[in-house]
Each structure stands twice: as structure tokens, then as C-alpha cells.
C-alpha positions in Angstrom: 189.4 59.7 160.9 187.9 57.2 162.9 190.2 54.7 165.2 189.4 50.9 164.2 188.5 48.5 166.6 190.8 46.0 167.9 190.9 42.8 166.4 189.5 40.2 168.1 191.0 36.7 168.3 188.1 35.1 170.1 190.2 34.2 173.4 187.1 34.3 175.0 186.3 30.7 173.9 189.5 29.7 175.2 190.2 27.8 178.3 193.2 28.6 178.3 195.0 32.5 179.8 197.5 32.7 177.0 197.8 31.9 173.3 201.2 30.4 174.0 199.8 28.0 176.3 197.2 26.8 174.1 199.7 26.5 171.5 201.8 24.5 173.9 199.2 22.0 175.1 198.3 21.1 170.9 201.6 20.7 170.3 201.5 18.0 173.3 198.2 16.5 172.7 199.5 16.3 168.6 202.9 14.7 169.8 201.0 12.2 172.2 198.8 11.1 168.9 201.4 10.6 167.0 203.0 8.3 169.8 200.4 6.1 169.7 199.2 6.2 165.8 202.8 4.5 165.7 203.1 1.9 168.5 199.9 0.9 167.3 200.7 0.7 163.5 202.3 -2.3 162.5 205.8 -2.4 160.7 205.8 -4.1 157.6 
């Protein structure tokens, strides 16, 4: 039986070394849009 190739996740577009990291740095760039989506959004 043949072995099946590993999967790949196409880290090689990635600037980043790890998955973790990259998953850290959206969560920042996601928090830092929401931050200013809402001091710039007016409260009615």
C-alpha cells in the first residue's frame, strides 16, 4: 500500500515561522480594527 503524502498547509506563503504566530498577529491586527471601528462610530 502506498504511503500518502503529507498534507500541505501552504506555510510557504507565510511570512511568518509558525502557525501560532500568524494566528497571534490576526488576532492583534482584528482586535486593533475593532478599536478603532468603535472610537470612530458614533454613539447614538
Amino acid at each position: 500500500m502506498s504511503e500518502q503524502p503529507k498534507f500541505n498547509r501552504g506555510t510557504a506563503l507565510s511570512i511568518f515561522k509558525s502557525d501560532r504566530m500568524e494566528d497571534i498577529m490576526a488576532l492583534l491586527v482584528s482586535l486593533g480594527i475593532v478599536i478603532v471601528v468603535v472610537a470612530l462610530v458614533p454613539i447614538q
